[in-house]
Backbone as CSV, one residue per row, in Angstrom:
resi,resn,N_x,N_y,N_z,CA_x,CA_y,CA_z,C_x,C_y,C_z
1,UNK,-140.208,-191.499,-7.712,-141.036,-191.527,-8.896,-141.944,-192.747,-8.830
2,UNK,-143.243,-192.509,-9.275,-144.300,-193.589,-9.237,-144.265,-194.483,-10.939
3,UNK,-144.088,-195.918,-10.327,-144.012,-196.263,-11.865,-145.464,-197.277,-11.900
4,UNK,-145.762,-197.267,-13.012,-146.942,-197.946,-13.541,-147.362,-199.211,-13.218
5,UNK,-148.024,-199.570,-13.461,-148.460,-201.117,-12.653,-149.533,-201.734,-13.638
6,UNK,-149.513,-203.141,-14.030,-150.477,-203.293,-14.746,-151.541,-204.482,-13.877
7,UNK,-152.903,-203.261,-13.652,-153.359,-205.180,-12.685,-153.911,-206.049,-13.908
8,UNK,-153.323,-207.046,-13.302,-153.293,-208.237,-14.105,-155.192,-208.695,-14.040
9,UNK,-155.633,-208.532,-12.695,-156.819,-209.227,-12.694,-157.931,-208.454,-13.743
10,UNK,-158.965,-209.336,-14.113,-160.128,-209.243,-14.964,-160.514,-207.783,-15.039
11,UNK,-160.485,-206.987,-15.651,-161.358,-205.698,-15.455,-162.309,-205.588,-15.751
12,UNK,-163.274,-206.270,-15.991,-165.002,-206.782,-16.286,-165.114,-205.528,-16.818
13,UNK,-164.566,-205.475,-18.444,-165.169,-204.543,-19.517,-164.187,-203.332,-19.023
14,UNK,-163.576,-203.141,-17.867,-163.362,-201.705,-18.198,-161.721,-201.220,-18.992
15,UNK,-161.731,-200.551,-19.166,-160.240,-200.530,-20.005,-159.328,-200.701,-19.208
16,UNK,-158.074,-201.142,-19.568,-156.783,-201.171,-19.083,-155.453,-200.090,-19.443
17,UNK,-155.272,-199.154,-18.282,-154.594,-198.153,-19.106,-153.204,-199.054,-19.007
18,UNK,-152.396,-198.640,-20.261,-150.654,-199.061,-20.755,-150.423,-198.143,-20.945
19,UNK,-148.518,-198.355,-19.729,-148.182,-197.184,-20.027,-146.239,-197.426,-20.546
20,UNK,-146.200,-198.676,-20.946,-145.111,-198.910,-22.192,-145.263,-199.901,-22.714
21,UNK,-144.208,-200.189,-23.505,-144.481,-200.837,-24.848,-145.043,-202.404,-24.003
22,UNK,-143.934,-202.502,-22.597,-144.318,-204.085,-22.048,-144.942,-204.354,-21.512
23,UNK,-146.134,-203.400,-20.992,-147.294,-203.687,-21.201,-147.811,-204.223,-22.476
24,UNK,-147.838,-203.867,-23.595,-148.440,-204.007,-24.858,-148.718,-205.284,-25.034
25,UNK,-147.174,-205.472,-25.142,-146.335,-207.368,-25.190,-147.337,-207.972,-24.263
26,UNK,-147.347,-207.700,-23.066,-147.797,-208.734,-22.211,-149.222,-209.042,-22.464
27,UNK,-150.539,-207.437,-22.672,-151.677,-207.884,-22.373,-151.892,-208.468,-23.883
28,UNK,-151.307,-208.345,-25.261,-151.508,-208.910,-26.015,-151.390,-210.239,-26.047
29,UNK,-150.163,-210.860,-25.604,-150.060,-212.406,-25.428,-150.588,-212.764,-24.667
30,UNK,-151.403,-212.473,-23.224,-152.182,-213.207,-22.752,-153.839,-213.139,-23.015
31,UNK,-153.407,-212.306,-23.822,-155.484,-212.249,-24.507,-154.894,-213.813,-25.699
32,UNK,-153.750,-213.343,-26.303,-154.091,-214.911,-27.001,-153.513,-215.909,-26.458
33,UNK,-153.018,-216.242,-25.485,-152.773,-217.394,-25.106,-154.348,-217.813,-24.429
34,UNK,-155.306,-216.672,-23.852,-156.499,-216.969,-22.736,-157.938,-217.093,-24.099
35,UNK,-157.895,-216.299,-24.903,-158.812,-216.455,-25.673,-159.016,-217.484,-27.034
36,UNK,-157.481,-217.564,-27.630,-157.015,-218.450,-28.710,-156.802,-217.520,-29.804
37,UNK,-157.596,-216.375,-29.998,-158.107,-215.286,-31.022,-156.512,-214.369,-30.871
38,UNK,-156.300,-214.441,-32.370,-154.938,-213.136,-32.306,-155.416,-212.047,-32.012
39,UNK,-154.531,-210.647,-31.820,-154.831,-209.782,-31.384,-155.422,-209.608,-29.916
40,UNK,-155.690,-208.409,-29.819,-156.203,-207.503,-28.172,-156.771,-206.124,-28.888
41,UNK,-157.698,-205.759,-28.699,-158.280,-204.547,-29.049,-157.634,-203.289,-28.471
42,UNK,-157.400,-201.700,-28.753,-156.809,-201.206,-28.164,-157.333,-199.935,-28.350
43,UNK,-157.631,-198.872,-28.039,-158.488,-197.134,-27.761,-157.707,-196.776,-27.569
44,UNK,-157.309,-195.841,-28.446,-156.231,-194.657,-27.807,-157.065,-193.341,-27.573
45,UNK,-157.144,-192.984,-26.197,-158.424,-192.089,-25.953,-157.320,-190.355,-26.547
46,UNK,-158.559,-189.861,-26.604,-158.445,-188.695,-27.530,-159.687,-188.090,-28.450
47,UNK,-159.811,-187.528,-28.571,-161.286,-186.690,-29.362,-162.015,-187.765,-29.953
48,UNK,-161.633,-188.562,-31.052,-161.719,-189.247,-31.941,-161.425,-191.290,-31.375
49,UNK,-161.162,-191.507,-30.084,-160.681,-192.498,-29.718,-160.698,-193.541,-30.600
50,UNK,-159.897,-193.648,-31.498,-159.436,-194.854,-32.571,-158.985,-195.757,-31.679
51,UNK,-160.076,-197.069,-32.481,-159.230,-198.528,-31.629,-158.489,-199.000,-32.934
52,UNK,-157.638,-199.776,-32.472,-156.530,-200.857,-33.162,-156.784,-201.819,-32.435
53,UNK,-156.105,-202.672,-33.083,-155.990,-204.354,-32.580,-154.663,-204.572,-33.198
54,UNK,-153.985,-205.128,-31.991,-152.707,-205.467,-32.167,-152.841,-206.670,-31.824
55,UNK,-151.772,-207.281,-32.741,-151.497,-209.062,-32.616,-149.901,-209.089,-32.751
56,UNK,-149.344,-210.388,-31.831,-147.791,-210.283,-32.114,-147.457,-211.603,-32.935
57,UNK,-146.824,-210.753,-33.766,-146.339,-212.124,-34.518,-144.708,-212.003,-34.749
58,UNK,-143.910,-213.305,-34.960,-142.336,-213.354,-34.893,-141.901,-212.611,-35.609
59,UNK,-141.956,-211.498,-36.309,-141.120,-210.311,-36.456,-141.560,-208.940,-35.726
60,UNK,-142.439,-208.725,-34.578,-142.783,-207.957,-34.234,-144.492,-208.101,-34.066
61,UNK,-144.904,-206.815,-34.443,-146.500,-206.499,-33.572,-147.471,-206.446,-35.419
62,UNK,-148.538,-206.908,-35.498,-149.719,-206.307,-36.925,-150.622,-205.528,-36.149
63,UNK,-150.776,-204.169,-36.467,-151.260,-203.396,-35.819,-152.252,-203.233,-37.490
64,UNK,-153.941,-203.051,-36.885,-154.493,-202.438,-37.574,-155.879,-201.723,-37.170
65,UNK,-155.850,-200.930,-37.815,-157.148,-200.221,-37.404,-158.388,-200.513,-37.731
66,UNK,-159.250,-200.456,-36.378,-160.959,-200.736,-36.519,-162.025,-199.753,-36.497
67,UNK,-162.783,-200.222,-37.503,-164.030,-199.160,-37.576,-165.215,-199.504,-36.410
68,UNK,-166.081,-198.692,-36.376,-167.032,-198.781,-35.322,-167.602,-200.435,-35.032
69,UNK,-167.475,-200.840,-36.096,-168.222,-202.284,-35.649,-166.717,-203.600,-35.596
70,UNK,-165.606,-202.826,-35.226,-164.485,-203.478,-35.000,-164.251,-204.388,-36.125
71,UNK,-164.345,-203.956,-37.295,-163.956,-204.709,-38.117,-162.770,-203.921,-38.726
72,UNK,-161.440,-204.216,-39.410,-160.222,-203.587,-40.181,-161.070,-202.503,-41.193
73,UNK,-160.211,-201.095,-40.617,-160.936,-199.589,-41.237,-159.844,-199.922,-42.281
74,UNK,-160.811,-199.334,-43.713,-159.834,-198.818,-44.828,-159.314,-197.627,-45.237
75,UNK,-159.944,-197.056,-44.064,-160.110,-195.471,-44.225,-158.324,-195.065,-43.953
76,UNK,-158.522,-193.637,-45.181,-156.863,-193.612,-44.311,-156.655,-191.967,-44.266
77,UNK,-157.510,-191.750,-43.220,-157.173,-190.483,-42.441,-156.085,-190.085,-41.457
């Protein structure tokens, strides 16, 4: 069985596919340990590709959803 791999190096803009949760963990904490900024932006591709931005904080993950200009959607479809 082929298991997943996350390359670590720069992907100059292009997405990073994750394919479990430790991925999640990881590319989130090193966007904020490398940027300072909480969160990591995230596309879940699909018709409609909704991004989130997840940030980890000591009880777990704040996941919220962004509208087109990546700002927190209020929308609740």
């Amino acid at each position: 069985m082929h298991r997943g791999i996350i390359d670590r190096r720069p992907a100059l803009g292009r997405p990073i596919q994750v394919c479990t949760p430790a991925d999640i963990e990881y590319l989130v904490k090193e966007s904020e340990v490398v940027t300072g900024n909480p969160g990591r932006k995230f596309v879940i591709y699909g018709a409609d590709r909704r991004a989130y931005r997840i940030a980890w904080c000591p009880n777990g993950y704040h996941v919220e959803r962004l509208d087109e200009s990546d700002e927190h959607s209020r929308a609740t479809s």
